[in-house]
Backbone bond lengths (Angstrom), bond angles and torsions (degrees), N, CA, C in turn:
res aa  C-N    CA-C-N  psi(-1)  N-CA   C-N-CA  omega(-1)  CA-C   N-CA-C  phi
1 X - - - 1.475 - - 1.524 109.47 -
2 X 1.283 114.22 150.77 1.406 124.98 -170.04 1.466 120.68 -79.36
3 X 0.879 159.16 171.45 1.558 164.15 -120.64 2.011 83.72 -125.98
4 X 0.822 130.10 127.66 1.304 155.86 125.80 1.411 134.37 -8.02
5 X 1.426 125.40 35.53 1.484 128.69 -143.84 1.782 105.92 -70.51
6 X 1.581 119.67 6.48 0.998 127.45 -163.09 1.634 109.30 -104.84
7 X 1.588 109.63 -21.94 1.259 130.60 -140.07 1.877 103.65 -88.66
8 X 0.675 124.15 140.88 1.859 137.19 -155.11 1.532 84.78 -124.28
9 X 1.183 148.81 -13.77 1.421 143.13 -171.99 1.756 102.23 -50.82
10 X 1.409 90.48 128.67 1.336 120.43 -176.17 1.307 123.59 54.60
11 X 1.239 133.44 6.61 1.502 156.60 169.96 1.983 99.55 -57.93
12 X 1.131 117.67 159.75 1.084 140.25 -157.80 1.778 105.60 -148.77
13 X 1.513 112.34 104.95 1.338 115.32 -157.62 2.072 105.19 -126.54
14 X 1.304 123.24 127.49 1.111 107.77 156.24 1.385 117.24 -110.70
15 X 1.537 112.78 128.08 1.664 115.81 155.26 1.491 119.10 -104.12
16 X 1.675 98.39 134.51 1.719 85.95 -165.57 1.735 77.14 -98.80
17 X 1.761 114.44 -175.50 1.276 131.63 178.66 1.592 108.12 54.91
18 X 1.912 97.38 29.54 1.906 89.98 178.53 1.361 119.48 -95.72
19 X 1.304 123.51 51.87 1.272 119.11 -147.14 1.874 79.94 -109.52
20 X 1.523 125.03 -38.86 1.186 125.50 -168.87 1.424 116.85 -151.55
21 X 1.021 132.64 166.95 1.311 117.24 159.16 1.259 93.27 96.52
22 X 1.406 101.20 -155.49 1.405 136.45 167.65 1.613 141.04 -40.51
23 X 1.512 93.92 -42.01 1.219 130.39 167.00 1.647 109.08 -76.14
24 X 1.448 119.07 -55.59 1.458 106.96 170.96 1.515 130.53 -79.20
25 X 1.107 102.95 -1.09 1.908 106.76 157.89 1.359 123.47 -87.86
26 X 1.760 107.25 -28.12 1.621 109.09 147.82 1.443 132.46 -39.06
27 X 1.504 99.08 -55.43 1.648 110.35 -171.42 1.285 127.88 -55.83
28 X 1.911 95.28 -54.33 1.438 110.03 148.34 1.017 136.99 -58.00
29 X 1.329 144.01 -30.70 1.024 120.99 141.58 1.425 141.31 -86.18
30 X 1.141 113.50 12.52 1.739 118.23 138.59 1.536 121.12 -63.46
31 X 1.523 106.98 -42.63 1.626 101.64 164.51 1.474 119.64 -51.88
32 X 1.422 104.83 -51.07 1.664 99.36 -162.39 1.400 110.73 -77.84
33 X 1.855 117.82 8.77 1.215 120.81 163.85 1.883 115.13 -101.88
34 X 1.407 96.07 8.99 1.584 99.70 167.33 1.384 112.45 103.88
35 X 1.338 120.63 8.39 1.432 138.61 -166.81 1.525 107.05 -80.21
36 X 1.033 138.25 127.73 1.823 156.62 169.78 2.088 79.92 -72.15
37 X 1.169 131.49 106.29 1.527 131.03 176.49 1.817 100.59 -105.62
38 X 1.153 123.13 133.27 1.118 119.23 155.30 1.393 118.62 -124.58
39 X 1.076 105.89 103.00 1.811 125.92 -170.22 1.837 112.86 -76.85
40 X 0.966 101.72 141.62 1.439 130.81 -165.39 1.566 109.79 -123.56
41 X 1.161 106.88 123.78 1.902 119.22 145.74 1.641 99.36 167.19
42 X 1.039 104.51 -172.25 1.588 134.91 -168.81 1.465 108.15 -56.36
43 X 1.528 130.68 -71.66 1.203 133.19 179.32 1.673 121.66 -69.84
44 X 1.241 106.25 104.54 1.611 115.67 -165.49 1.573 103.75 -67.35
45 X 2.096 94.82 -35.21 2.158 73.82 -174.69 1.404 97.20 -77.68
46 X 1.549 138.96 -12.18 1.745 106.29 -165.32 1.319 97.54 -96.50
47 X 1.334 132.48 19.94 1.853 145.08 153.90 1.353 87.81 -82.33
48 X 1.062 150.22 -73.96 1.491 142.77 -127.33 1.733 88.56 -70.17
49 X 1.710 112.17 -39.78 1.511 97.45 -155.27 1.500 113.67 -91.94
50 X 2.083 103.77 8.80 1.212 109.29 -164.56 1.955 90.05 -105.88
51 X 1.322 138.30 9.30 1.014 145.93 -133.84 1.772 76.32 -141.55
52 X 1.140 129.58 -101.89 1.456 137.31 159.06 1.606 93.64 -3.36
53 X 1.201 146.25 -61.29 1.800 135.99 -165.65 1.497 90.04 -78.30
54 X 1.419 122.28 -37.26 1.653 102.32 -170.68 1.738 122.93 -92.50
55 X 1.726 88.88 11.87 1.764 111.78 170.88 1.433 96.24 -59.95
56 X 1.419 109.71 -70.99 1.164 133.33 -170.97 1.617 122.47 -49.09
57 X 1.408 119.98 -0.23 1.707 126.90 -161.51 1.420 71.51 -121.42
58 X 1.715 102.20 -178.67 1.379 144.50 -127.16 1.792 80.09 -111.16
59 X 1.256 125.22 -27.16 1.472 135.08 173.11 1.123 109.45 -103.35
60 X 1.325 122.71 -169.13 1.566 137.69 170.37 1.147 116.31 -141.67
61 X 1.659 134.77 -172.74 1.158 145.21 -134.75 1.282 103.81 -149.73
62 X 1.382 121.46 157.14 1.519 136.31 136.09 1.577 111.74 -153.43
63 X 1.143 108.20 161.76 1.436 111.05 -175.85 1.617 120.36 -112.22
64 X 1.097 126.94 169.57 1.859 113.65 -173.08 1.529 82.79 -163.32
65 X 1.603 118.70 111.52 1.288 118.59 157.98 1.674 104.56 -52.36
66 X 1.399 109.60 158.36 1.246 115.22 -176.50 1.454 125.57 -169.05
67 X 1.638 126.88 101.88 1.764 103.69 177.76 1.691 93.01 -102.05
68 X 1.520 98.99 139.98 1.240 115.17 173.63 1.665 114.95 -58.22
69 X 1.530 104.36 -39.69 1.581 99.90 -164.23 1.657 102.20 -65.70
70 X 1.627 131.98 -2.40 1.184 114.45 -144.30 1.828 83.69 -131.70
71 X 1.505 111.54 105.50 1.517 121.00 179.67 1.611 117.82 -52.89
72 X 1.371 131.94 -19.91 1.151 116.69 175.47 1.368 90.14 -91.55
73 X 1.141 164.19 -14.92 1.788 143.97 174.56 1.633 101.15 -75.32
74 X 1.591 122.77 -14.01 1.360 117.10 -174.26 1.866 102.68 -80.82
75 X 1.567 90.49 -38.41 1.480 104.80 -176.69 1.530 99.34 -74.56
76 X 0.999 150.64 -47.91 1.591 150.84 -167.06 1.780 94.70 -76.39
77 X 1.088 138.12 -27.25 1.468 131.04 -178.53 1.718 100.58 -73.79
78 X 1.651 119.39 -43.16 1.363 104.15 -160.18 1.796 92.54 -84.16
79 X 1.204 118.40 -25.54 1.283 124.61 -173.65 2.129 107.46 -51.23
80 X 1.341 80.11 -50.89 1.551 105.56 -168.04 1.839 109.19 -59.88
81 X 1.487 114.69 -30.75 1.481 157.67 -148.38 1.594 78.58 -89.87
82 X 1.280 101.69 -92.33 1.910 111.64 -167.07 1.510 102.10 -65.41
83 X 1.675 132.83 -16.42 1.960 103.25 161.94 0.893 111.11 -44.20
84 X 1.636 108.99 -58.55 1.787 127.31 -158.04 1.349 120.88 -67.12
85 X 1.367 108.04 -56.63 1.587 117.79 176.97 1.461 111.16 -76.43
86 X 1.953 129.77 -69.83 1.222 135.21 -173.35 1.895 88.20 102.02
87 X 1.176 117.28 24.02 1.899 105.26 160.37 1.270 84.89 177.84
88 X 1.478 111.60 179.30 1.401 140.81 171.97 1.557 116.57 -145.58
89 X 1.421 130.39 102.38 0.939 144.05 -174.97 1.765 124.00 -77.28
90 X 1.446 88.41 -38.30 1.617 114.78 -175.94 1.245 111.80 -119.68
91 X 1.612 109.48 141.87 1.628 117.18 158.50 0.938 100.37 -137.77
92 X 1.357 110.86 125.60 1.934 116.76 158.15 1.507 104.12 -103.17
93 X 1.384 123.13 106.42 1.508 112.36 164.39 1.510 119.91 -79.15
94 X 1.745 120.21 92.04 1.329 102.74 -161.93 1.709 96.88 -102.60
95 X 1.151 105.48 -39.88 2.026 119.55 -161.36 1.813 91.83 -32.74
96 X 1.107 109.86 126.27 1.541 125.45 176.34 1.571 116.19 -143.65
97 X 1.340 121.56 -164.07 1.137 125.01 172.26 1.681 114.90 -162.59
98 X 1.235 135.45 95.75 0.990 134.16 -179.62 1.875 107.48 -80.61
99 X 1.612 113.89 136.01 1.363 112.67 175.82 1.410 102.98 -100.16
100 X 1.265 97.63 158.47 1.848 113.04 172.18 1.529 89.90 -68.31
101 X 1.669 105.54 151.85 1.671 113.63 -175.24 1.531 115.04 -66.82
102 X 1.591 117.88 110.39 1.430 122.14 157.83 1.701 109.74 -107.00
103 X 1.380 105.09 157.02 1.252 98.89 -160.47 1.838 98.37 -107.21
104 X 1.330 111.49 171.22 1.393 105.30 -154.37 1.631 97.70 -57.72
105 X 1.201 140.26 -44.70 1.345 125.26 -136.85 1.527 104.66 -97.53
106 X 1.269 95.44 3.69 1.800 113.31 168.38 1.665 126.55 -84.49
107 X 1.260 106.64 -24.31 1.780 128.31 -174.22 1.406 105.37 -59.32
108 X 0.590 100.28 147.93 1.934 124.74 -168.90 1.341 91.58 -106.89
109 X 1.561 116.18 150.20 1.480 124.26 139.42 1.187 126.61 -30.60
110 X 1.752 103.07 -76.66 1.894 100.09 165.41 1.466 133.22 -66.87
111 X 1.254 122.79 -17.13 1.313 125.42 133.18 1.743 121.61 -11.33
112 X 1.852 85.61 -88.45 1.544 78.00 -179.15 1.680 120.53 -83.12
113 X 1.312 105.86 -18.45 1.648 105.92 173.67 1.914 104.28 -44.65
114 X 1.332 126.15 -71.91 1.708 132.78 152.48 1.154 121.45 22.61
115 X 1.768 96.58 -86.42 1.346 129.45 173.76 1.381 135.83 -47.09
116 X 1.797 93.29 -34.08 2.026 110.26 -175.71 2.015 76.19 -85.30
117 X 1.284 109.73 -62.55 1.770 101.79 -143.29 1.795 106.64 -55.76
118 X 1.521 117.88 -31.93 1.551 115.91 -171.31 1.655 96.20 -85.76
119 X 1.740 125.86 -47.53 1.331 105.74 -165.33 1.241 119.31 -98.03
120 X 1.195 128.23 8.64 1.835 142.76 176.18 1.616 115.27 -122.10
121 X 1.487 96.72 -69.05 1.876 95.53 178.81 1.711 109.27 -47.65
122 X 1.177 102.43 -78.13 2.038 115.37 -179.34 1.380 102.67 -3.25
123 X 2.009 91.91 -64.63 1.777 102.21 -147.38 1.859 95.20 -66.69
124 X 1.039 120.43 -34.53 1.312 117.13 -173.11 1.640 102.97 -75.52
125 X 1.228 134.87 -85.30 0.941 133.30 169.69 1.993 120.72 -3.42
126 X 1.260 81.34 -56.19 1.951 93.19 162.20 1.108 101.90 -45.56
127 X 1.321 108.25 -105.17 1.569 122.19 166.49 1.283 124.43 -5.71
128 X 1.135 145.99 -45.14 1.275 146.09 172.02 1.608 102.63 -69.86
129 X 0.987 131.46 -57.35 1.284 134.75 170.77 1.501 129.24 -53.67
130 X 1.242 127.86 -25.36 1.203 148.48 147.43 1.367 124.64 -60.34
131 X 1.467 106.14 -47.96 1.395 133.94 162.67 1.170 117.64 -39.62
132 X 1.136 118.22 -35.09 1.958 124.44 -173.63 1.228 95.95 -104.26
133 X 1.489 155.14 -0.03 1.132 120.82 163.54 1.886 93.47 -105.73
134 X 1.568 125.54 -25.62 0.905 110.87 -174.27 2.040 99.39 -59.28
135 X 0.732 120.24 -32.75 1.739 121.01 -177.34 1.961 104.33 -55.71
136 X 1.498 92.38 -56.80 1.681 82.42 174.86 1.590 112.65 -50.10
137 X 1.239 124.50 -50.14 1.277 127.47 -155.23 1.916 108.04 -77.94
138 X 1.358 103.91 -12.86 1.290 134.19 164.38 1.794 93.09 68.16
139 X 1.419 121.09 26.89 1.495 111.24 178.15 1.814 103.30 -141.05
140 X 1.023 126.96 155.83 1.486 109.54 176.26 1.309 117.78 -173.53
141 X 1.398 148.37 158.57 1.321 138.30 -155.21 1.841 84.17 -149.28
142 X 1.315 121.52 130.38 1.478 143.80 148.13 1.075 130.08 -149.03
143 X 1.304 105.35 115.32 1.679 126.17 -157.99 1.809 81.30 -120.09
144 X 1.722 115.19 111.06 1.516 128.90 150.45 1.592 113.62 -86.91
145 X 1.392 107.96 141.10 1.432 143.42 175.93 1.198 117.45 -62.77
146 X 1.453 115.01 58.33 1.884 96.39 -172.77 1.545 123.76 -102.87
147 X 1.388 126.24 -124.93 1.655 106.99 176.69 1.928 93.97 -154.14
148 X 1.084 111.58 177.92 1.286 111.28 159.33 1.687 113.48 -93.45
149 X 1.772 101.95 -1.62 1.116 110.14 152.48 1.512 132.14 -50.17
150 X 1.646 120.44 -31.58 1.277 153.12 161.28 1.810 112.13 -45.15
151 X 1.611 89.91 -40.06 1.558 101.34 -173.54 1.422 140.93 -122.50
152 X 1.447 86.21 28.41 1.830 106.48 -146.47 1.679 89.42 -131.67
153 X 1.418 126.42 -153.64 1.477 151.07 144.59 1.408 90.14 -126.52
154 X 1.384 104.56 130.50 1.648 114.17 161.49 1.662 123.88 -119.02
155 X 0.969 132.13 74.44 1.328 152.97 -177.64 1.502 98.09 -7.63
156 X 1.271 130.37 113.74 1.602 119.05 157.80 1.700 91.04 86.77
157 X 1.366 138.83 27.80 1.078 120.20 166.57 1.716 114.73 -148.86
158 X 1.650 104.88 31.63 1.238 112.87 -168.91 1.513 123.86 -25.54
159 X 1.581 91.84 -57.54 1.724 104.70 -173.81 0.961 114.88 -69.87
160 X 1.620 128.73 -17.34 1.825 130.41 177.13 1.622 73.31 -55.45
161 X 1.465 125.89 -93.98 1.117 151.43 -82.95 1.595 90.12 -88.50
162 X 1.258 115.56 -53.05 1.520 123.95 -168.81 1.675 94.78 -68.35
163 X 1.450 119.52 -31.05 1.455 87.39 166.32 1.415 134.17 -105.35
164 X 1.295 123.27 -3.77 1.500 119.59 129.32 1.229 127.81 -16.04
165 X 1.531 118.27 -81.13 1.484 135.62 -169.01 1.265 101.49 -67.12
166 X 1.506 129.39 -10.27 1.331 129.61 -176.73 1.812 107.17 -86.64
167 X 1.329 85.22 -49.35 1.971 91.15 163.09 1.797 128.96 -57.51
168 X 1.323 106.64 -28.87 1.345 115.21 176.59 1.581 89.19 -64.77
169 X 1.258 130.40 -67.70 1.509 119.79 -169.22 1.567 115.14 -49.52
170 X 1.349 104.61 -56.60 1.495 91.67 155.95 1.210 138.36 -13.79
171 X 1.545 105.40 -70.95 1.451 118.46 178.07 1.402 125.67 -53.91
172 X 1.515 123.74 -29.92 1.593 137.15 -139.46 2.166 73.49 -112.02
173 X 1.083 132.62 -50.72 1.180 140.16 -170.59 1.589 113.15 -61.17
174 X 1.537 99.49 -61.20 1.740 96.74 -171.76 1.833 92.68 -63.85
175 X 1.492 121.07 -25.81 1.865 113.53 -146.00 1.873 69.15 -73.86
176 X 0.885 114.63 -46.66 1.804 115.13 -156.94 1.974 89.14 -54.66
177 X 1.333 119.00 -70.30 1.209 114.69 -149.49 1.941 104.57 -68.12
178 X 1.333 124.50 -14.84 1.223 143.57 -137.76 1.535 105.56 -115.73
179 X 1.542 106.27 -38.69 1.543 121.57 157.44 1.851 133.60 5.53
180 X 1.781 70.06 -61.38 1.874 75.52 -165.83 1.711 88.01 -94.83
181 X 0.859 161.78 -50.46 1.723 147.91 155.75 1.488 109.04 2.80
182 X 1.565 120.37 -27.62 1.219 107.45 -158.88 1.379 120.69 57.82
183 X 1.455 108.59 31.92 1.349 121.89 158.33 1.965 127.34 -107.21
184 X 1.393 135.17 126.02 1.274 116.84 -147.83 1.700 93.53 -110.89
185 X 1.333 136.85 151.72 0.954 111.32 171.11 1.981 101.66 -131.92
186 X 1.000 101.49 135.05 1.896 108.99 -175.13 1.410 120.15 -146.33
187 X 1.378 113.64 143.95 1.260 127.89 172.33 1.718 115.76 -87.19
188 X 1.775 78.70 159.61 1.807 87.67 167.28 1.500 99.08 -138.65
189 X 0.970 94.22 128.45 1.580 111.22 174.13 1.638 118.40 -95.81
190 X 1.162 156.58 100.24 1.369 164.14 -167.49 1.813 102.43 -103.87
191 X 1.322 106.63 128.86 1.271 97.05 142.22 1.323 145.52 -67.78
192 X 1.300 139.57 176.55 1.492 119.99 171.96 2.001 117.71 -32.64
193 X 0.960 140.87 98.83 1.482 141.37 178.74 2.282 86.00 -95.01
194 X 1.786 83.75 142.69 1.365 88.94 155.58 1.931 131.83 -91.19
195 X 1.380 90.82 114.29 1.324 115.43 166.19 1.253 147.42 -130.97
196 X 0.975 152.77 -149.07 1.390 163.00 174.02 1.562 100.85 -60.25
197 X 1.126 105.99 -65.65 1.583 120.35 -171.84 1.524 122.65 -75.54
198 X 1.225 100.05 -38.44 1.863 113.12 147.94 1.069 137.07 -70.95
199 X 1.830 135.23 -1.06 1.662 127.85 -145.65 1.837 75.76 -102.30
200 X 1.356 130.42 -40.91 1.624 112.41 178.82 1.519 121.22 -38.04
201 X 1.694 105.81 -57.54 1.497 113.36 -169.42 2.046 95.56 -66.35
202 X 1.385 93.15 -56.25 1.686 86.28 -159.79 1.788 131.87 -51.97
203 X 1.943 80.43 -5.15 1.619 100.03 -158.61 1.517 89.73 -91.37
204 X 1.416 122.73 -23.14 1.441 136.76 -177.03 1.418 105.58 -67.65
205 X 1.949 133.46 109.50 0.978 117.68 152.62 1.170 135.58 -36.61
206 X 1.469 109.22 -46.46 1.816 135.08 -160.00 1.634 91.45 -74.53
207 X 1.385 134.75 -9.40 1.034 123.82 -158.38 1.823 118.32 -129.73
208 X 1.992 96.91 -37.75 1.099 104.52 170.23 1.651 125.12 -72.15
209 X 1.165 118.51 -55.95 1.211 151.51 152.64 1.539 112.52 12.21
210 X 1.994 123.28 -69.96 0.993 150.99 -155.99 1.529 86.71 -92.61
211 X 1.356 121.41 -47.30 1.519 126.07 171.47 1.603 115.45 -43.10
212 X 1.354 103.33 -61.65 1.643 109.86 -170.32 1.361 113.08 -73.09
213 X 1.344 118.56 -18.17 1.515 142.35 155.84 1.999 106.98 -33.62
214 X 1.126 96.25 -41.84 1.760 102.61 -171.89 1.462 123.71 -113.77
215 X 1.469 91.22 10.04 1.370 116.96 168.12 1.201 118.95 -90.51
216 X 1.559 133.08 107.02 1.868 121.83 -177.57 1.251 119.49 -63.33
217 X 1.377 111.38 -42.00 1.817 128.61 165.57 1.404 94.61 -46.07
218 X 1.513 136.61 -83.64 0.972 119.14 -170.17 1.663 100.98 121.19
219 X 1.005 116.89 17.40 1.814 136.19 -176.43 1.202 127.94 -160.67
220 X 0.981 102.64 152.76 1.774 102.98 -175.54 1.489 117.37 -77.88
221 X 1.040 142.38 154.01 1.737 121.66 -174.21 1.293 97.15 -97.15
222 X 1.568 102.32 -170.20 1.886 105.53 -159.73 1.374 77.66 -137.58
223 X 1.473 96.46 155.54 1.594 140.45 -175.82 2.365 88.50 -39.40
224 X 1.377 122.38 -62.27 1.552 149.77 -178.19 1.462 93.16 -49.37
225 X 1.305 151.79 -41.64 1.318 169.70 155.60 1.579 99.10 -21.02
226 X 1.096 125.34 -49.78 1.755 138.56 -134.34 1.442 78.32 -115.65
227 X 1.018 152.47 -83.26 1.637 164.53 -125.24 1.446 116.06 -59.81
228 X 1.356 114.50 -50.12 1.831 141.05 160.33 1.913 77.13 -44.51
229 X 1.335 105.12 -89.68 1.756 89.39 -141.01 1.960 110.94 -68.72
230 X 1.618 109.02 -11.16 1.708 120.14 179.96 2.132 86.78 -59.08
231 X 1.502 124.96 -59.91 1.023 128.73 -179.03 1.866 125.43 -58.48
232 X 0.831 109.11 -8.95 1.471 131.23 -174.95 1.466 121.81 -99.46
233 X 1.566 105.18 -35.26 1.709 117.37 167.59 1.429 105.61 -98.19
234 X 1.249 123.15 24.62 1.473 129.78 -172.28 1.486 110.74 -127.25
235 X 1.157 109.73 -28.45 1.970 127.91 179.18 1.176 114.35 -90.73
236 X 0.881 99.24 175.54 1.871 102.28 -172.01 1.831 103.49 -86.86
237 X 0.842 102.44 -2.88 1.888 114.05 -175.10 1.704 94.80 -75.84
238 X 1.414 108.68 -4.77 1.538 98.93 171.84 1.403 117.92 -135.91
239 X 1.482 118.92 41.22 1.747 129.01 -142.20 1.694 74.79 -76.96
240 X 1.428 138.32 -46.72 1.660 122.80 -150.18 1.458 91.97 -120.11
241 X 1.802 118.63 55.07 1.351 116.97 142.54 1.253 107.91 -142.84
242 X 1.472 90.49 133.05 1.619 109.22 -151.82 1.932 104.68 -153.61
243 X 1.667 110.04 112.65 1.381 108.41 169.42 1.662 117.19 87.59
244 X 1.431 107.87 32.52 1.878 146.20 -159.66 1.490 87.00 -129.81
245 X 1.515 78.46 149.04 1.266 104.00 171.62 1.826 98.69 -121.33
246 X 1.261 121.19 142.15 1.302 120.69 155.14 1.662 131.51 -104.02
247 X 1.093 124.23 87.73 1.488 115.91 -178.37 2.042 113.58 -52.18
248 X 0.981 118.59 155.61 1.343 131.00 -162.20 1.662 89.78 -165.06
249 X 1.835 111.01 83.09 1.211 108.13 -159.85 1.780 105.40 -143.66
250 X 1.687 107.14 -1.07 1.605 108.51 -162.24 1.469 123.29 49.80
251 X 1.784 106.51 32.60 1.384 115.51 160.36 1.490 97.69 96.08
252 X 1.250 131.26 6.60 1.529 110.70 -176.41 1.636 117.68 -63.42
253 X 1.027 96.16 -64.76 1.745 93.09 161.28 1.342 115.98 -26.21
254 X 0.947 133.74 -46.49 1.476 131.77 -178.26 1.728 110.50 -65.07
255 X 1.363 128.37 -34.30 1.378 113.54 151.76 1.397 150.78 -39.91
């Protein structure tokens, strides 16, 4: 039988914001592709019980309390990462924050101050830090969290959007400078998926409605949607894609 281009075996992965959502269907399924996952966010018991499901996979677990907005927990996660493991193979920058829709001339300073430091500064800041040992190890996997918010106009969601599209540059920049490391760096772009951070808007007629309108599928995708391709920019089945974006959108782009 042929080599496994899918296979996470013995790889060493962090997802931050894996406590639920999006982020914890990542993890898990980085485990059940053989992945050592060490999951990240704020709530330590819904890590403990997401650590306990990745006992049980083909990988294992550890957990690292963690707030993204706050740079020494970014620095204490990779610190915490190389006691345990000794490398880092994987980065998922997922921890984000989607706002209920305000429209631009409504945004606050701290509003958007929020928005730049958890969904742009963090993910980079991570990344850079990850970045230097993935360079020693001269191999490296970073897959960033962005939106088609990144690639769209989204009415009433300025500050998502500018820092989305702010991460795509990110991405296209470090994959460019990061290249010869044999380190790859790529996005995933999702349309609205139902979650935690979505059940306000999606639960909103006035809101979902005009949404699913630009959807060809005709549905919102699910958290399980994202995981196939989060596992795919993580394996060697993608060693020469590097500085891409992937939409995960039920064809909207295609309109």
């Amino acid at each position: 039988m042929g080599k496994n281009l899918f296979s996470l075996e013995g790889k060493v992965a962090i997802v931050t914001g894996a406590s639920r959502g999006l982020g914890k269907a990542i993890a898990l399924g980085y485990g059940e592709a053989g992945a050592n996952v060490v999951v990240a966010a704020r709530n330590a018991e819904a890590l403990e019980q997401v650590v306990a499901d990745l006992e049980q996979s083909a990988g294992g677990g550890f957990a690292v309390q963690c707030d993204v907005s706050q740079e020494q927990d970014l620095l204490n996660l990779v610190a915490r990462t190389m006691e345990r493991y000794g490398r880092i193979d994987i980065l998922v920058n997922n921890a984000g924050i989607s706002p209920w829709v305000t429209w631009s001339h409504e945004v606050t300073s701290d509003m958007w101050s929020k928005m730049l430091q958890i969904n742009l500064v963090a993910p980079f800041l991570l990344a850079r830090e990850v970045g230097k040992v993935m360079m020693q190890q001269k191999s490296g996997r970073i897959i960033n969290m962005a939106s088609l918010g990144g690639l769209l106009g989204m009415p009433g969601q300025v500050t998502y959007a500018a820092t989305k599209g702010g991460l795509l540059q990110v991405t296209k920049t470090l994959a460019v400078e990061w290249a010869k490391y044999n380190i790859t760096v790529n996005a995933l772009a999702p349309s609205i998926l139902e979650t935690d951070l979505t059940e306000g808007v999606i639960q909103s007629d006035k809101h979902s409605k005009p949404l699913l309108q630009r959807i060809p599928k005709g549905t919102f995708g699910k958290s399980d949607d994202v995981v196939g391709a989060a596992v795919y920019l993580a394996s060697d089945s993608s060693s020469y894609v590097t500085g891409t974006v992937l939409p995960i959108d039920g064809g909207t782009l295609a309109c």
